[in-house]
NUVEX-993959 format. One record per residue (C-alpha): residue number from 1; chain; z, y, x. Coordinates in nm, 3 decimals. Each point is the difference from the previous one (the first is absolute). Layout:
! residues N
  lose  voro       zz       yy       xx
   NUM     A        Z        Y        X
...
END
This chain:
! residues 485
  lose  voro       zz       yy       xx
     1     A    0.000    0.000    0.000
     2     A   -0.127    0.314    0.180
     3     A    0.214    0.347    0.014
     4     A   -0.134    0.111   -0.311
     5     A    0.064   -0.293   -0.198
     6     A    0.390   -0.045    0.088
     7     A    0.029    0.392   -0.043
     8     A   -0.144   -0.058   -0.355
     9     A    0.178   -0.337   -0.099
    10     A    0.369    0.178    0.136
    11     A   -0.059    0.300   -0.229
    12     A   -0.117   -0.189   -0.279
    13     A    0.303   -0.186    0.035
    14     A    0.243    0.284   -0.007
    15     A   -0.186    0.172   -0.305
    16     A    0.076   -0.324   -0.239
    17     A    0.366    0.043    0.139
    18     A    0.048    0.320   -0.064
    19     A   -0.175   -0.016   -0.355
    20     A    0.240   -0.327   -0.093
    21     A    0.276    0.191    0.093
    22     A    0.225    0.192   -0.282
    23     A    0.189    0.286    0.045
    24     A    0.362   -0.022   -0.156
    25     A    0.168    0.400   -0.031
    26     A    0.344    0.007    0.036
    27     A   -0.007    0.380   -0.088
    28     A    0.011    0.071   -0.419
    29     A   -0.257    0.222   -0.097
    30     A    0.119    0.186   -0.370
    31     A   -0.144    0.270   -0.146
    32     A    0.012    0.167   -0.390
    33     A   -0.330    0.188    0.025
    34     A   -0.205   -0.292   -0.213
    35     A   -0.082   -0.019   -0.334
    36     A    0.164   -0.292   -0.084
    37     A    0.244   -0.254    0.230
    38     A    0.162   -0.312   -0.089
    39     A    0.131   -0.317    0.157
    40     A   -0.107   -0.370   -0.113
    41     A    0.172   -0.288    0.163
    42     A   -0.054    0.119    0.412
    43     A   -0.322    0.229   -0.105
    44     A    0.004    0.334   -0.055
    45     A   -0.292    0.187   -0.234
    46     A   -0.137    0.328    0.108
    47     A   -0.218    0.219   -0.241
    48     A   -0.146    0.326    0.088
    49     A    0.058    0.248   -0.226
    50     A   -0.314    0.024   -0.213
    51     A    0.056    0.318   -0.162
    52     A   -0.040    0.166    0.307
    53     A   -0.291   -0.133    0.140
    54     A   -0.223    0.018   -0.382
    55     A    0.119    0.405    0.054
    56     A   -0.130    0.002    0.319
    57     A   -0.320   -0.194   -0.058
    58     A   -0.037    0.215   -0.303
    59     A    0.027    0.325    0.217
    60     A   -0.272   -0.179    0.207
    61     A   -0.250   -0.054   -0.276
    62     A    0.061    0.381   -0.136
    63     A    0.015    0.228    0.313
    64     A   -0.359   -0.007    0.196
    65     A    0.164    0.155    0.267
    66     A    0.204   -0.311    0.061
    67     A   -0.255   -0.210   -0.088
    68     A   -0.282    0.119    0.227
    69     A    0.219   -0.036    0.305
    70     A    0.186   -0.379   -0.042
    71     A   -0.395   -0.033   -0.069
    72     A   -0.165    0.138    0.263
    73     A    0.232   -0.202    0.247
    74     A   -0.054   -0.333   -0.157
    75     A   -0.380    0.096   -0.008
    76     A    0.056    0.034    0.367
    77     A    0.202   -0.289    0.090
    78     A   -0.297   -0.241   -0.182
    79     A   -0.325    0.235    0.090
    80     A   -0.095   -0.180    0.330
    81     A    0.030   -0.352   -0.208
    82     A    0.143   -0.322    0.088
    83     A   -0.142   -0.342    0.200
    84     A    0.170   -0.298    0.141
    85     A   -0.003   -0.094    0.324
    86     A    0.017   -0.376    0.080
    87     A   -0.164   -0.225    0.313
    88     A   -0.215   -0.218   -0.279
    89     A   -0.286    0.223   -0.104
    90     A   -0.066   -0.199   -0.312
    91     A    0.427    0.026   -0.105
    92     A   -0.032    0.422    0.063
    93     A   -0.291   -0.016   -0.318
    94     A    0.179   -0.248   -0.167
    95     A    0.329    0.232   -0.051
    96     A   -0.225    0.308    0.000
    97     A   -0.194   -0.130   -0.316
    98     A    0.369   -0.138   -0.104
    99     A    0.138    0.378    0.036
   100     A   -0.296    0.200   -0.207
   101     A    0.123   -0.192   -0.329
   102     A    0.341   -0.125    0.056
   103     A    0.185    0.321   -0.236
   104     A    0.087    0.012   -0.314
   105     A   -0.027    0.422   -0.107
   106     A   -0.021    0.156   -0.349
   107     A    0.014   -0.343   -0.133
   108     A   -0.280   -0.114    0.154
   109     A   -0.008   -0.288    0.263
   110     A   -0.254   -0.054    0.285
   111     A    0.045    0.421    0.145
   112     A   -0.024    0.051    0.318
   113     A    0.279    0.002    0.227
   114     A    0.007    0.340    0.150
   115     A    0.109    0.113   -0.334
   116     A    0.281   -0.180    0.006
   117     A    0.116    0.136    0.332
   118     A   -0.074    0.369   -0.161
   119     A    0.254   -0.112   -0.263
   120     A    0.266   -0.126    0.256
   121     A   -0.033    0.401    0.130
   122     A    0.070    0.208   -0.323
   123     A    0.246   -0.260   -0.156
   124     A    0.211   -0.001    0.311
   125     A    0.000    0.390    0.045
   126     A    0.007    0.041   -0.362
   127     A    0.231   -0.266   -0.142
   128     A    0.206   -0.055    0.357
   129     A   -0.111   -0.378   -0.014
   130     A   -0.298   -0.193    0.007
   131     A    0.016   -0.341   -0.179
   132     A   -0.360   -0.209    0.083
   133     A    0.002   -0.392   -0.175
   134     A   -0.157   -0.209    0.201
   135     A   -0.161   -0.189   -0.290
   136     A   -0.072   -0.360   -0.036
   137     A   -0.266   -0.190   -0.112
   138     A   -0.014   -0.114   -0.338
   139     A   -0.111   -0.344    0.121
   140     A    0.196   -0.028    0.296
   141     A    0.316    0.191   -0.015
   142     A    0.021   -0.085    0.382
   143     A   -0.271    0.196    0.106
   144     A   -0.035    0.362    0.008
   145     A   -0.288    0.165   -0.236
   146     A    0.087    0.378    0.117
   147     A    0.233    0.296   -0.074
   148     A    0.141    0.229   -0.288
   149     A    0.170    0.298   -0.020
   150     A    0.373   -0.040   -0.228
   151     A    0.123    0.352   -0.095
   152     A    0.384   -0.025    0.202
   153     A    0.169    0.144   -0.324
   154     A   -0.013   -0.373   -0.153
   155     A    0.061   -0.150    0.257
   156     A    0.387   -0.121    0.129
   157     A    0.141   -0.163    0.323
   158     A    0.223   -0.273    0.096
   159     A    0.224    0.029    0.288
   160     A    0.268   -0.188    0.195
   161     A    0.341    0.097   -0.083
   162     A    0.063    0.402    0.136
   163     A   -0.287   -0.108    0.265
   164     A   -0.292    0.240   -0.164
   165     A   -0.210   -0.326    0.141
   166     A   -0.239   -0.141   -0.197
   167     A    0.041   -0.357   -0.124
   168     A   -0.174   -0.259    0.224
   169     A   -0.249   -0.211   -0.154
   170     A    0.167   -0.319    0.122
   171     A    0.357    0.045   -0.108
   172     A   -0.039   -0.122   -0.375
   173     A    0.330   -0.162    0.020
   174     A    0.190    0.341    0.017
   175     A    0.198    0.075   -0.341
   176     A   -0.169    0.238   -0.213
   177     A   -0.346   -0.034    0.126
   178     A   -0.318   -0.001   -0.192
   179     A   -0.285   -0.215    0.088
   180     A   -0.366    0.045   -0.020
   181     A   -0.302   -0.168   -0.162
   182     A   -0.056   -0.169    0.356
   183     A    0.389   -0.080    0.067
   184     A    0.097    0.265    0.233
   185     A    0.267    0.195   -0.018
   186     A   -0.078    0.388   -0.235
   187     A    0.043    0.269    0.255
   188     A   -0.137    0.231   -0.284
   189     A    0.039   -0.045   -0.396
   190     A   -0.332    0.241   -0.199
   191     A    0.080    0.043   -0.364
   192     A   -0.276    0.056   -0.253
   193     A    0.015    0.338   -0.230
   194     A    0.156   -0.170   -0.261
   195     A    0.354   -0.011    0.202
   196     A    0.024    0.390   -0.113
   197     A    0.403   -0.023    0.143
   198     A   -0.072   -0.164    0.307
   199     A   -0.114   -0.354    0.132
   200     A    0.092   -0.326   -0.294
   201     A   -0.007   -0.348    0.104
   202     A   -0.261   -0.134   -0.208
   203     A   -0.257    0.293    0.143
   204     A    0.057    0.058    0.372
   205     A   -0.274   -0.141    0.216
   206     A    0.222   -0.111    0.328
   207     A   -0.255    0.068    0.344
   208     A    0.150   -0.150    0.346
   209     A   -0.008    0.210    0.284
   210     A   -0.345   -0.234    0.067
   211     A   -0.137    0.156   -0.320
   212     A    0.078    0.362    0.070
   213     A   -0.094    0.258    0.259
   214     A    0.178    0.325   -0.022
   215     A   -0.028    0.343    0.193
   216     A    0.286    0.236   -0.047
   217     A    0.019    0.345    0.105
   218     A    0.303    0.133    0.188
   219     A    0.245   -0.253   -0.094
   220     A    0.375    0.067    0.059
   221     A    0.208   -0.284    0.169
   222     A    0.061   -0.162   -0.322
   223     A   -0.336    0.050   -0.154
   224     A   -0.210   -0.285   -0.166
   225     A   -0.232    0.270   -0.182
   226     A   -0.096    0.304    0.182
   227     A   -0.010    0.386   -0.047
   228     A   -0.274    0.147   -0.194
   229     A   -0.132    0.298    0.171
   230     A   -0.060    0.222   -0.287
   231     A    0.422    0.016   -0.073
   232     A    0.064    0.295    0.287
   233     A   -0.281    0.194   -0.146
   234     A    0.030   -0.099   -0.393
   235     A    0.207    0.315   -0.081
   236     A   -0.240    0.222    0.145
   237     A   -0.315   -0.187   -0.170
   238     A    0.185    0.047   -0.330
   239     A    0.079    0.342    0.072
   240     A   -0.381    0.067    0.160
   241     A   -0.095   -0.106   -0.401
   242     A    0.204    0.197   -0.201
   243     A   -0.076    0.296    0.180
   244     A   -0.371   -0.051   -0.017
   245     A    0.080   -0.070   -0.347
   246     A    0.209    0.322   -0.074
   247     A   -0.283    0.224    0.188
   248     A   -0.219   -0.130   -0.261
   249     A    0.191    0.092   -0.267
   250     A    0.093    0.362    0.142
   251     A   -0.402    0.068    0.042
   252     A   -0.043   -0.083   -0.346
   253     A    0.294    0.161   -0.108
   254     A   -0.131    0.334    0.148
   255     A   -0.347   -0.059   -0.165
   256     A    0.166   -0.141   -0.363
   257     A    0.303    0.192   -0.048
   258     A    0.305   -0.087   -0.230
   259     A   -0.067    0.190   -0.342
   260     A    0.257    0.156   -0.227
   261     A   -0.096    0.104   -0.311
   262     A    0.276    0.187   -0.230
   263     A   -0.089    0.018   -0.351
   264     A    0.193    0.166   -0.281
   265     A    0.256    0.234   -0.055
   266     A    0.350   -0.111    0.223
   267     A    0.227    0.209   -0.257
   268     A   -0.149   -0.162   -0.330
   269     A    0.197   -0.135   -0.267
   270     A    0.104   -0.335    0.104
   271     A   -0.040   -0.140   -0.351
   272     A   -0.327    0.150   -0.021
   273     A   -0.231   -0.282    0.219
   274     A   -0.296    0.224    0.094
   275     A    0.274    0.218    0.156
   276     A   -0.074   -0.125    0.316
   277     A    0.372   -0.112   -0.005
   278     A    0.045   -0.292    0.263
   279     A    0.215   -0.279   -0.163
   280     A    0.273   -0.181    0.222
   281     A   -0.206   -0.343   -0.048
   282     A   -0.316    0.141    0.108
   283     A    0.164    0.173    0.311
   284     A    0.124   -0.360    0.120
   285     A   -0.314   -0.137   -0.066
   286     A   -0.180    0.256    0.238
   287     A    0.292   -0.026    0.301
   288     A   -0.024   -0.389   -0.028
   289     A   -0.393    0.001    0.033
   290     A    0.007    0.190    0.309
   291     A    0.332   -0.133    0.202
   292     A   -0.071   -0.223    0.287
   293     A   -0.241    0.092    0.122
   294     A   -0.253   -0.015   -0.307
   295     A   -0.281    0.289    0.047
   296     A   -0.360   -0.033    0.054
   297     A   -0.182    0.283    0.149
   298     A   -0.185    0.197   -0.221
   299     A    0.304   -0.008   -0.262
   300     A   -0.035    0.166   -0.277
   301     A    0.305    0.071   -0.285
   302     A    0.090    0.173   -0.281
   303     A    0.324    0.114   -0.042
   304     A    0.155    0.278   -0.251
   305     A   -0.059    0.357    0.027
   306     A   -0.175    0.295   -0.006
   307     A   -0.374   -0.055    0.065
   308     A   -0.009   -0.008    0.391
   309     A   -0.186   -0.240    0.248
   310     A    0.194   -0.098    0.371
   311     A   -0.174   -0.095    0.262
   312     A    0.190   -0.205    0.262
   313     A   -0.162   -0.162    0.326
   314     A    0.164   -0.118    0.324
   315     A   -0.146    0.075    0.365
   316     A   -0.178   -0.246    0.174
   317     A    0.256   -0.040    0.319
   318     A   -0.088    0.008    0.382
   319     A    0.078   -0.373    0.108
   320     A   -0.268   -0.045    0.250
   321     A    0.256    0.033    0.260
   322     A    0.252   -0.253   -0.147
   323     A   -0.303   -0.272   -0.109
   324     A   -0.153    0.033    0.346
   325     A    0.361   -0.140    0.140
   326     A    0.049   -0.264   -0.259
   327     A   -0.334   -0.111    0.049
   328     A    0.082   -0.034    0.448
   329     A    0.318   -0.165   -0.124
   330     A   -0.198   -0.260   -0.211
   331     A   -0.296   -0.045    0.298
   332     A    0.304   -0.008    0.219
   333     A    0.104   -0.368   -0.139
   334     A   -0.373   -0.153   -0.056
   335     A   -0.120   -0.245    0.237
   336     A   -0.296    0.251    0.112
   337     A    0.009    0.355    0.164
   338     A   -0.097    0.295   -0.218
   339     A   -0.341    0.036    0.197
   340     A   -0.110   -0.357   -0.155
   341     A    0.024    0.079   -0.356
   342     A   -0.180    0.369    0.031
   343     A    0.340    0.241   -0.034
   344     A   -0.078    0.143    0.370
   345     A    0.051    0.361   -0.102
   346     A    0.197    0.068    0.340
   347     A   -0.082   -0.253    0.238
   348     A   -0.146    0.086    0.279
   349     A   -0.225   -0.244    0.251
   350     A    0.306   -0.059    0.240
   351     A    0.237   -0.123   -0.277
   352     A   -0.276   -0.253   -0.123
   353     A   -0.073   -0.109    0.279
   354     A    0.333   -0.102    0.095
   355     A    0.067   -0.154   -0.347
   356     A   -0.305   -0.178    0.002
   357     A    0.140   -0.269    0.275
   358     A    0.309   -0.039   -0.155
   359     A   -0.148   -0.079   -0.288
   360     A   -0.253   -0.267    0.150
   361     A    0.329   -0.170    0.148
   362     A    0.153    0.003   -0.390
   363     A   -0.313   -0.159   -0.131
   364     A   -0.044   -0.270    0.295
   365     A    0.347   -0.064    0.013
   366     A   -0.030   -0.076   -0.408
   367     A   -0.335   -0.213    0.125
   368     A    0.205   -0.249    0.198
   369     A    0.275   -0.021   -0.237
   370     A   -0.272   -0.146   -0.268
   371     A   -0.189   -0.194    0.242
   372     A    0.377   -0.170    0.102
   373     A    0.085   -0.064   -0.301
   374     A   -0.331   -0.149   -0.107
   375     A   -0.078   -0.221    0.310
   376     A    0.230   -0.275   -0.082
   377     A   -0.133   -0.051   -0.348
   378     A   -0.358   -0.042    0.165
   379     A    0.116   -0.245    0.243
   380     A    0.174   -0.189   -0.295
   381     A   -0.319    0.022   -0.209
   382     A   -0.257   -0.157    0.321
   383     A    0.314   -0.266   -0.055
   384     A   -0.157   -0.075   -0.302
   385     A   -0.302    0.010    0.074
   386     A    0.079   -0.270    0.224
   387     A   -0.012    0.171    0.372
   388     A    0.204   -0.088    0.283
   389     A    0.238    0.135    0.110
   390     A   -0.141    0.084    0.331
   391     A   -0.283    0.238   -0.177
   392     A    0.292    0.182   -0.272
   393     A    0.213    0.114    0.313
   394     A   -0.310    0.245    0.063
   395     A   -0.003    0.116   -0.386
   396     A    0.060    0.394    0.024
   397     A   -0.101    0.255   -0.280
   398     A   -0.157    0.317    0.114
   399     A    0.038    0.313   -0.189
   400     A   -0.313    0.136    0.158
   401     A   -0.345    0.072    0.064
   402     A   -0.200   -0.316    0.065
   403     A   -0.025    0.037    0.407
   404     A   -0.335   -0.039    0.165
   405     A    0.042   -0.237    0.281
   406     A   -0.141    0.282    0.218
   407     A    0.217    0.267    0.013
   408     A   -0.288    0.289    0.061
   409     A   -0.131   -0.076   -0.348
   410     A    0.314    0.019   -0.223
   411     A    0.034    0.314   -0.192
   412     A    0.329    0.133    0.153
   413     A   -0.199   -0.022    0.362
   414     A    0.135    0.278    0.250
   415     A   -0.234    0.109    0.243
   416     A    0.280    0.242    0.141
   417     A    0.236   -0.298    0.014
   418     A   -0.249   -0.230    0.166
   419     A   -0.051    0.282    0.272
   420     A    0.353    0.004    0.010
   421     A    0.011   -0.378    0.097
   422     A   -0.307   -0.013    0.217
   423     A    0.170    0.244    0.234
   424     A    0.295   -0.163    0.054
   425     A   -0.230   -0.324    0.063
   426     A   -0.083    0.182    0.312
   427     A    0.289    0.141    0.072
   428     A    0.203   -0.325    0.010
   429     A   -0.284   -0.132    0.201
   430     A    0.016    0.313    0.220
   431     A   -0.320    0.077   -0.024
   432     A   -0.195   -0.336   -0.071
   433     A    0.032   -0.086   -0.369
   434     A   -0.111   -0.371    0.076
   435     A    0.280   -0.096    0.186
   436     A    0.189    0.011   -0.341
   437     A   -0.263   -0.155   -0.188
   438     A   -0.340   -0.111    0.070
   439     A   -0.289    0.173   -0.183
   440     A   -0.089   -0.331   -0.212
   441     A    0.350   -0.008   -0.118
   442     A   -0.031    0.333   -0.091
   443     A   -0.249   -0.106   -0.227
   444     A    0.127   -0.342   -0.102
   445     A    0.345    0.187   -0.128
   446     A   -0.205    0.309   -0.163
   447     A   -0.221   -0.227   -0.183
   448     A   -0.327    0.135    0.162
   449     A   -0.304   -0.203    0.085
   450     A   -0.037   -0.144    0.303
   451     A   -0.224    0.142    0.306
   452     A   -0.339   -0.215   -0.114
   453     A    0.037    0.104   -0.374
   454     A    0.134   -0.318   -0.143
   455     A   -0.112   -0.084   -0.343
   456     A    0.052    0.377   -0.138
   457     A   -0.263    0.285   -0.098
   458     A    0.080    0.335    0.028
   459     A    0.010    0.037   -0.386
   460     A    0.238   -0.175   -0.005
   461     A    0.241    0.231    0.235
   462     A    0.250    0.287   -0.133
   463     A   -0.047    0.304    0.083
   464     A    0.319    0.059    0.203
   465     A   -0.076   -0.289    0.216
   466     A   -0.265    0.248    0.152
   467     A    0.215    0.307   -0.073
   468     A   -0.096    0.258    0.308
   469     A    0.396   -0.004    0.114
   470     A    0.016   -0.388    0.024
   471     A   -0.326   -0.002    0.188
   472     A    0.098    0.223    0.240
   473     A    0.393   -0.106    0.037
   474     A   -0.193   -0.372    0.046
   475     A   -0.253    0.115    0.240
   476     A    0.274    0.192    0.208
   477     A    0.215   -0.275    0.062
   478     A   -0.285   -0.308    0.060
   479     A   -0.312    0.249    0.061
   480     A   -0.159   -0.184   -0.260
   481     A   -0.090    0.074   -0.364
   482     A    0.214   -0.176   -0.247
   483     A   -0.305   -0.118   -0.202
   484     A   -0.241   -0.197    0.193
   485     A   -0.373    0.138   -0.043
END
């Protein structure tokens, strides 16, 4: 067994230990913060609190502000597209064709994937939690037919004891625990919309932690469900609304003003009814129409007295100081700078420009989180599909652009950056780039054609691979071109 092998075997060994292994917390994790928390038998169950996150998903749906921005970043995240990468050609387009209908969305089944990773993005800044069932086949419960999105407000989760850890789906012989269609042990209990008060016996659909992957956002030490994002800034949305709202009113206000007409003589008879008299009755009857709140603009009402006509209207206020701020406060908590959703009123190129890269890191960070959490559930489908094991170890989702084996003719290509490299080629080899590397390794790892031509055509080259930098950059460090003529 060579180097590579025993290196290989040793870690593959250590993996399988460390994945058999279970963690046993001696510290108690409590907190009062859910919805709903009880104790069956050595399980505890953990409920968000729904009422929350339907406000906050409502204030979602309503403000386009809001919704733009959680949009525009999960737009991001997915843009580029996804691919798998595996060492069998013919597995990568088996769980590529496997991927473009495994979701169900909208209640319909066979979607493409990529919109259920857009999902995963607003539910988990919008809701705090992302719930995703891994959903079996009708067939063959065993094996995996794709994913669906479960709204986190139905669903609940069963714990050890104080240990805010999630039920393993082994230990079915702990008291209190549920068990799945399959046998494991329920990590997570969903409850149908019938259950108006919470989760019943006869409705909740129990989910192992094999059935089930989550993404939280900012989760506290005790947390199973996360933090939706929208909470910090939910005031201020509200608030952003009503004051819209009340601006609207005051404009038409000013153009419809509140009429009062007075009609009659005030110091009539009282028994005499065209007196113009106001009886006690009627007076109640006008104050309770109009307390709480209850005008219209463009009023108009006729009240007792001499034959006169009010007019009242209100200003129209000066709030675009005050909106401005609670409109940076509300940009302030989205996933996206203000520059990405068009509210760059002050921005100059300097601040952009430094955003910009710290927003790239946010999105690729939130690229690797998905492709993490998705890899294993590839490798477990290729399972099914009967590969070795050998070929599943090199599973790896990609949340990318499809890469061109040659670098020069992806779309991303840096001429600047290749410059960059070819000169400290020479450097390193003071001077004489091909004591670092040879020219037809040069070529061999940038995916150009060898010196005779090979089997290519020129039609059939990019554009950057004869991009005047590279030429020259290639020519300066071998004195000869990059492409072979």
């Amino acid at each position: 067994m060579g180097i590579k092998d025993t290196v290989f075997e040793r870690t593959k060994q250590a993996r399988e230990a460390l994945l058999s292994a279970q963690a046993a917390p001696r510290t108690r994790q409590n907190t009062g913060e859910y919805a709903h928390f009880s104790i069956r038998g050595d399980v505890n169950r953990i409920g968000p609190d729904q009422g929350d996150l339907e406000a906050y998903w409502d204030l979602y749906r309503e403000s386009e502000l809001v919704r733009r921005g959680v949009n525009i970043f999960a737009d991001d995240v997915v843009a580029p597209g996804y691919r798998v990468e595996a060492d069998d050609d013919e597995l990568q387009a088996e769980l590529e064709e496997w991927l473009s209908e495994s979701a169900i969305m909208g209640g319909e089944s066979h979607r493409d994937f990529s919109r259920v990773l857009k999902g995963i993005i607003i539910h988990e800044f919008v809701r705090g939690t992302a719930v995703v069932e891994t959903v079996p086949m009708a067939e063959n419960p065993d094996e995996t037919w794709g994913f669906r999105l479960v709204n986190p407000s139905t669903v609940e989760a069963y714990t050890y004891d104080s240990q805010a850890v999630l039920v393993r789906p082994d230990d079915t012989d702990v008291d209190g625990v549920k068990t799945t269609p399959r046998g494991e042990a329920a990590a997570y209990g969903q409850w149908g919309d019938g259950a108006l008060a919470g989760p019943f016996q006869k409705e909740t659909v129990y989910l192992s932690q094999n059935d089930v992957i989550k993404f939280v956002k900012d989760p506290d030490t005790a947390d199973i469900f996360g933090n939706s994002g929208i909470a910090p800034i939910a005031e201020h949305i509200a608030e952003l609304q009503r004051m819209v709202h009340d601006l609207g009113e005051a404009i038409h206000s000013k153009s419809y003003p509140h009429w009062i007409f007075k009609l009659g003589e005030p110091n009539g008879d009282v028994q005499n009814p065209r007196a113009g008299i106001w009886p006690e009755e009627a007076m109640r009857d006008y104050r309770n129409e109009h307390k709480d709140g209850n005008w219209e603009v463009g009023n108009k009402d006729f009240v007792p007295g001499d034959v006169e006509v009010d007019t009242i209207s209100s200003d129209v206020p000066e709030i675009e100081e005050i909106l401005d701020w609670i409109v940076e406060e509300i940009i302030a908590g989205l996933p996206v700078p203000k520059y990405k959703i068009a509210h760059a009123n002050d921005i100059n190129r300097d601040i952009t420009s430094e955003q910009a890269p710290q927003y790239e890191r946010r999105v690729e960070a939130k690229c690797h989180r998905l492709e993490d959490a998705f890899t294993p559930v590839l490798r477990e489908k290729a399972a099914q599909l009967g590969y070795g094991e050998g070929v599943r170890l090199s599973i790896t989702l990609r949340i990318e652009e499809p890469r061109e084996e040659n670098p020069l003719r992806r779309e991303n290509f840096d001429a600047d950056a290749f410059a960059t490299f070819a000169k400290g080629l020479k450097a390193a080899g003071r001077g004489d780039a091909t004591a670092v590397v040879e020219p037809d390794e040069m070529r061999e790892l940038l995916g150009l054609r060898e010196r005779d031509g090979g089997d290519d055509t020129m039609s059939e080259l990019s554009l950057n691979e004869a991009h005047p930098e590279v030429q020259a950059q290639f020519e300066e460090l071998y004195g000869e071109p990059s492409l072979p003529y």
